[in-house]
N, C-alpha and C positions, 0 to 999 in steps of 0.2 A: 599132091603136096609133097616136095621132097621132105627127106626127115630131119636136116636141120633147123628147116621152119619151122616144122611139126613140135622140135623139140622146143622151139624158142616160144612160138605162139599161147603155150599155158603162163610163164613169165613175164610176156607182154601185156595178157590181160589182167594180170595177179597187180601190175604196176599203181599205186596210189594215182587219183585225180590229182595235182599239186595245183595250188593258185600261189602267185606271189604276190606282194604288195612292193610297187616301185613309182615311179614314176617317168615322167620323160618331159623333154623341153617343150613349149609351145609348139614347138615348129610338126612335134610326132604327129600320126594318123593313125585308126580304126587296125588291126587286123594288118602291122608293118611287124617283120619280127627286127627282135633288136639284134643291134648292130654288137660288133665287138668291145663297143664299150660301154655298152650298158649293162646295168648289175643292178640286180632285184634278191630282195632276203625274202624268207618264206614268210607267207602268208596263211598260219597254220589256222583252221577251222575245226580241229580235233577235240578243244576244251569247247567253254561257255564264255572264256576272254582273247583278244583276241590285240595284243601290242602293235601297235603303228607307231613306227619311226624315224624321223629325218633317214633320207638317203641320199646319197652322191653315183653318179656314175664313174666308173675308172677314168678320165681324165679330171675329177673334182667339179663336176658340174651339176647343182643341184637337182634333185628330181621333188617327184607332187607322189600323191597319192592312186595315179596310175596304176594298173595290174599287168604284171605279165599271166598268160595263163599257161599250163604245161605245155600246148601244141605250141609254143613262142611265139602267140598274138599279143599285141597289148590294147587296152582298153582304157578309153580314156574319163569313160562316164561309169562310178564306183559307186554302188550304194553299201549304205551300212544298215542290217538288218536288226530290228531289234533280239533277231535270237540270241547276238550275243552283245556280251560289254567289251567295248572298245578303250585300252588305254593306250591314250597321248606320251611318246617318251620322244620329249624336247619341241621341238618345233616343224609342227607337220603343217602342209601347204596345201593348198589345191593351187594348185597351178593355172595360169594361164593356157585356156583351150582345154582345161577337165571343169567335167563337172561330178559334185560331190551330191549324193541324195542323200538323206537320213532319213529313216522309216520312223513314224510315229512309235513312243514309247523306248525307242534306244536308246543306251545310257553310255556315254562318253565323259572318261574319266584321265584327268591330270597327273603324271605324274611326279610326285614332290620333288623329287631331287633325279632329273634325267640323266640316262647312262651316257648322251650323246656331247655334252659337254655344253647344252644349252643350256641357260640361267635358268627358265623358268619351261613349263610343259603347256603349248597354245597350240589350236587350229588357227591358220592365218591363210585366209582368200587371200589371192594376188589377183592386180589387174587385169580383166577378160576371163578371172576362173569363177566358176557359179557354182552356188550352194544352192541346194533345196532341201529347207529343215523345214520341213510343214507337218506339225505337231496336230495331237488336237486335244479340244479343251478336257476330256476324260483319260488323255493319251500323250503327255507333254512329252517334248523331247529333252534328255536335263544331262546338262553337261558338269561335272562335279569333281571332288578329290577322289585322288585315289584312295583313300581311308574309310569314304563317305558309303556307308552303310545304306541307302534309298529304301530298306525297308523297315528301317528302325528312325524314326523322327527324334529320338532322346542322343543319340550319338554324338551328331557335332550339330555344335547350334550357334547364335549371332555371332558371338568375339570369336569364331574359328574361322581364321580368314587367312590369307596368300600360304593355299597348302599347295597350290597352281598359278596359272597363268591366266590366260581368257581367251576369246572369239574376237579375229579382230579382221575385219571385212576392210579391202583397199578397193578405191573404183575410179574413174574416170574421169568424175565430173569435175565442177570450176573450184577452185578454192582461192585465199586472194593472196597466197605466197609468192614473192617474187619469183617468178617463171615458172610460177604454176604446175610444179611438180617438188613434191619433198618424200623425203623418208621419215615412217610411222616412230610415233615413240615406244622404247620397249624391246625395240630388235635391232641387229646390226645392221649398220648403217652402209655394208659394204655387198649387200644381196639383192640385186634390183628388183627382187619379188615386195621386196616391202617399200615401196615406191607407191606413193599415192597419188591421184592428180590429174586433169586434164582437160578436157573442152566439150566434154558430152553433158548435158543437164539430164539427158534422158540414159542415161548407163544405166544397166541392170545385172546387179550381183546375185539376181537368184531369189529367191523366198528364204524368211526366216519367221517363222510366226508361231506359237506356244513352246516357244522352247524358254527353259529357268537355267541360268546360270550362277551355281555354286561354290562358295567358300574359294576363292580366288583371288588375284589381284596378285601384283610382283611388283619393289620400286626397287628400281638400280641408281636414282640419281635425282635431283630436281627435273622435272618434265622431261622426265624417263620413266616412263610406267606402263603399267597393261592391267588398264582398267579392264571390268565386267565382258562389254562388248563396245570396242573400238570402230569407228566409222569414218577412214581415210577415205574422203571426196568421194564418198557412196553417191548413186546417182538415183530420181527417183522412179526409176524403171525399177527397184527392187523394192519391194515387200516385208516390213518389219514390221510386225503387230503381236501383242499378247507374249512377248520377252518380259522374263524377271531378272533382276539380278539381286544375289541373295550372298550377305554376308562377305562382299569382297574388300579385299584391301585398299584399295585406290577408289577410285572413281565407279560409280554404276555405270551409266554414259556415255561417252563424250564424242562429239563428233568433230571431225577436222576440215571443214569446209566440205563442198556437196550439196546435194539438194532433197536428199531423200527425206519421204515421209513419212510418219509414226503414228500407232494409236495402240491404245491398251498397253504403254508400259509402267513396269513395278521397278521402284530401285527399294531394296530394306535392309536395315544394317548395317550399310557401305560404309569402311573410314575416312573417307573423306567426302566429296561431294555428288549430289545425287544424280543430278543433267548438269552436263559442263560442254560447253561449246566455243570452238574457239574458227578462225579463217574465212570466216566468212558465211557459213553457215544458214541453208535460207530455207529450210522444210517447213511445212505444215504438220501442226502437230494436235492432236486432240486423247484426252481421257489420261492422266499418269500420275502414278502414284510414290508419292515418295513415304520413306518410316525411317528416322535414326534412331540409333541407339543413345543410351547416353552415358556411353563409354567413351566412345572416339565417332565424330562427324565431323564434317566439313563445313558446306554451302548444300543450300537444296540445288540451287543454281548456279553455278560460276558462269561467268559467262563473258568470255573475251570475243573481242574484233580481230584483230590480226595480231601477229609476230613481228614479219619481218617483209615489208613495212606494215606498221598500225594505220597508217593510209590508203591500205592495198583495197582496194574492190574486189569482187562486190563487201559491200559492207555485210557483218553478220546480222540479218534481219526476220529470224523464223517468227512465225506465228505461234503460238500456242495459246491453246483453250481448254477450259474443264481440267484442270489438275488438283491435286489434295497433294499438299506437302506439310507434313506430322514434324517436327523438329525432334532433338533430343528429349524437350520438355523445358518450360521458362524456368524451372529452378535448374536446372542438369549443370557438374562443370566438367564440360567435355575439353576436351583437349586442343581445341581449335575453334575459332569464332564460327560459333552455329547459327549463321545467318540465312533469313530465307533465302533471297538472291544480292550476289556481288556481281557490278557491270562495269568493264573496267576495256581499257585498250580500245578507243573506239569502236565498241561494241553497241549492237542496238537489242531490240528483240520485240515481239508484243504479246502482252498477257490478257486474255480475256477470262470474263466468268470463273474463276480459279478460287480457292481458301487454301493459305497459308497461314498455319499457329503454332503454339506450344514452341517455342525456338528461345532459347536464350539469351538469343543477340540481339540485333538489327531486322527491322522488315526488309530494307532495301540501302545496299550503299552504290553511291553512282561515284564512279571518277575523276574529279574535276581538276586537271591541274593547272598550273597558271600558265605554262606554253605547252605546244604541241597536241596532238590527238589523241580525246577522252570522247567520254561516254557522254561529256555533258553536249557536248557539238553534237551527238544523236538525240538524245531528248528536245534540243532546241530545234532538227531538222522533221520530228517528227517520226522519227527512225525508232525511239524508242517510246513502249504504251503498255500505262499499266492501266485497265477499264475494269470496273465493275467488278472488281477482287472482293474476297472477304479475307482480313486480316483481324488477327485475336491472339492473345494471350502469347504475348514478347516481354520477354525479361520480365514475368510477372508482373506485368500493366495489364490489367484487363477491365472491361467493365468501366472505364472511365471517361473523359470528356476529350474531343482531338485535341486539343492542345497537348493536353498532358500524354497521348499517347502517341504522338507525333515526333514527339524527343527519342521513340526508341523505334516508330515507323521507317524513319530514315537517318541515317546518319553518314558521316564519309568514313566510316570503318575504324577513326578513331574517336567515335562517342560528340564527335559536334555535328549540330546540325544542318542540316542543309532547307534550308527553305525554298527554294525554287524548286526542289522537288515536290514539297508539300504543297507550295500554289501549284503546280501540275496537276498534280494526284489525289490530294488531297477531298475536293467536291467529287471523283467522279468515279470512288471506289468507296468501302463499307469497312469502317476503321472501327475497330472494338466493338463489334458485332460476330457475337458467338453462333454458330452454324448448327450448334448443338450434336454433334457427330455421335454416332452410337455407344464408343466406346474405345476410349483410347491407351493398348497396353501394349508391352514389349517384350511379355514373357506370352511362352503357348501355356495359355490359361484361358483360351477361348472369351476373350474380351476385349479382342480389336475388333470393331465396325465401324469402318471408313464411312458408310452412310451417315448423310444428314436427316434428321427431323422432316419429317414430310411436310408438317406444318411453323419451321423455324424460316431463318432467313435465306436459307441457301434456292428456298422454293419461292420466297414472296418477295424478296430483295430486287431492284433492277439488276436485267441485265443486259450485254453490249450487244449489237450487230456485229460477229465477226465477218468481217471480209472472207467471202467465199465463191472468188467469181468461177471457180474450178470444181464447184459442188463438193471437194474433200470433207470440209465439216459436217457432222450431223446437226441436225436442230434440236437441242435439247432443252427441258422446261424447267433446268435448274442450275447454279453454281457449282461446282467442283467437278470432280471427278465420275462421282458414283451420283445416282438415281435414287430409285428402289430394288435395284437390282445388282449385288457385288460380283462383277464380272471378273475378280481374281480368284475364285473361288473356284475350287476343284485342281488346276494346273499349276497352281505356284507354292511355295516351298512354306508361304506363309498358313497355307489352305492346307497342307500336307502334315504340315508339324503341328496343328492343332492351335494357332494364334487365331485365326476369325474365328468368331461367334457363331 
């Protein structure tokens, strides 16, 4: 070995491993080094936190959350280990052609006010980029404020909301916007990453299942927001089950046309509405629980057909079964009409086996206008079903006779009624019939039980045949949501801070 090696070879191996965190366009591959114009910030692993940041490469072209590593490979499939906490500063990507993994128990946190000059601090999947957040029920994955203490439950609680952004998945599939592609609400509109939309039913954005998402939400505008967890024309090749969303400022929810499928989720807290669906929207959905507050709610459901046109196909038409939607409470006066579900813009949907209570408002307002396309032309096509519901205790009417509680069962959103909905729905759902629920609160006083009476109505009540030619549904021997068994317990925020019983 000559001896300028010699001298150099102790300083070579003295050199730190460096990893950087950067990204690169779809088009990159496995093990390319980058080109002269690509530019990656460190990706330092030295503390227990660990900042991801929007990046650009030197001509201004967006990057994902790619890695350079020191020998100048790059990688395009990035896990986040839970040894450390990850904060979000502005708006990070996964990019099209990476895939993101999140290890059970990581904690990915928001930052309130980003350095990058992005409004609000979100992970946002783009079209063809895959997450796998697969959590588990003793080992949640929880995405949260940067302020958000996870090991103190008294810290921040219900009314601490848009201290962040949210998770907001773009995919493939159909939605029924004219040409079938749009850009998400909530982001600018000039980044084709946030582009939703396309002709795959079967698209797959990856697995997302036990993960709770915290104290969040951002509104820039009328339908401009970034609810809890966003779902632009997700397709049902991906995997959503056992998602919370806890205390966000907008919507829990909402999906933008798509097809994907759901079960086990929580919306609690939220300011505005719980599941809100708008484009078309055509999943199967079984087991979801809603809780307002009754400071600020919404809709348990909002629930629109289309935009632009409100004629577009597919019509929105999911299914849904077994849900528990808690209102603010029939006395609460919350800040906006706390109604179970609003159906409006030619929208459809169908409800089986489900109890909706305690709401202030309306059980159900339907659209009806005298020209053009509403909600009522889906209930007359059969597009919209509400079966074998249990409804109770609305605008303090409980315990009394349908008539009299059919004035606040249904109405068109300005307190009159609508009677053809009641000849609908009326015989073949369970009006003012209490489910007896274990216990209904909204402070952690260990005195929410979503559970019904084993021996009430929610067990002995009819219930519907849902439609399950794809076997999705389970076959359960009761109404709502929960059983004898509360499957939000242990991994959600409500089970953590000491609200279940």
């Amino acid at each position: 070995m000559n001896r300028s090696l010699e001298r150099l070879l102790p300083a070579l191996l003295a050199l730190p491993l460096l990893f950087w965190i950067a990204g690169c366009d779809s088009g990159g591959s496995d093990n390319q080094a980058p080109t002269a114009g690509f530019s990656s910030a460190p990706y330092d692993t030295s503390g227990s936190t660990i900042t991801v940041a929007a990046t650009e490469d030197r001509q201004g072209d967006p990057l994902g959350v790619g890695i350079v590593q020191g020998d100048g490979s790059r990688q395009e499939e990035v896990t986040w280990s839970s040894d450390f906490t990850y904060l979000l500063d502005g708006n990070v990507y996964v990019n099209g052609g990476q895939t993101l993994t999140i290890e059970p128990g990581t904690v990915i946190k928001g930052i309130t006010e980003p350095t990058t000059g992005d409004q609000a601090s979100a992970l946002i999947v783009a079209r063809d980029g895959m997450i796998e957040a697969d959590g588990e029920a003793n080992n949640p994955i929880v995405f949260t404020a940067e302020n958000d203490d996870v090991s103190d439950p008294s810290d921040l609680g219900p009314t601490d909301r848009q201290l962040w952004g949210g998770v907001i998945i773009n995919g493939r599939a159909p939605n029924n916007v004219g040409g079938g592609t749009n850009f998400i609400e909530g982001l600018p509109q000039e980044d084709p990453r946030n582009v939703y939309g396309g002709s795959d039913p079967d698209d797959d954005s990856g697995t997302f299942r036990y993960v709770s998402i915290r104290h969040g939400g951002a509104l820039f505008g009328r339908d401009n927001e970034i609810n809890g967890l966003t779902m632009g024309s997700v397709g049902r090749g991906t995997t959503i089950e056992y998602v919370e969303v806890y205390a966000n400022k907008d919507d829990g929810f909402e999906w933008f046309g798509g097809t994907v499928n759901t079960k086990h989720l929580v919306s609690a807290f939220v300011g505005d509405d719980g599941f809100d669906y708008d484009e078309g929207w055509t999943g199967e959905n079984q087991f979801w629980m809603l809780l307002h507050n009754d400071d600020e709610a919404g809709t348990g459901g909002e629930h629109d057909g289309g935009t632009d046109p409100e004629t577009g196909e597919p019509f929105a038409i999911p299914t849904i079964a077994n849900v528990t939607y808690i209102g603010s409470g029939a006395d609460a006066n919350v800040t906006s009409n706390d109604f179970a579900l609003t159906i409006d813009d030619n929208a459809g949907g169908k409800y089986y086996n489900s109890i909706f209570g305690d709401f202030a408002g309306a059980g159900v307002t339907v659209e009806d206008l005298s020209s053009g396309a509403d909600s009522r032309q889906r209930l007359e096509e059969g597009d919209l079903v509400l079966d074998s519901n249990i409804w109770y205790d609305f605008g303090d009417i409980n315990g009394v006779g349908i008539d009299e509680f059919s004035d606040v069962f249904v109405t068109d959103g300005e307190g009159n009624r609508q009677q053809y909905v009641i000849d609908a729905f009326a015989d073949i759902n369970h009006l003012g019939v209490d489910p007896q629920l274990g216990g209904i609160s909204r402070t952690a006083d260990g005195g929410l039980d979503p559970l019904p009476a084993s021996d009430g109505a929610a067990f002995s009540r009819d219930r519907a045949d849902v439609p399950n030619a794809d076997g999705f549904f389970e076959d359960v021997d009761y109404i709502g949501a929960f059983g004898d068994e509360n499957w939000a317990e242990g991994w959600t925020t409500l089970s953590q801070n000491g609200f279940f019983n």
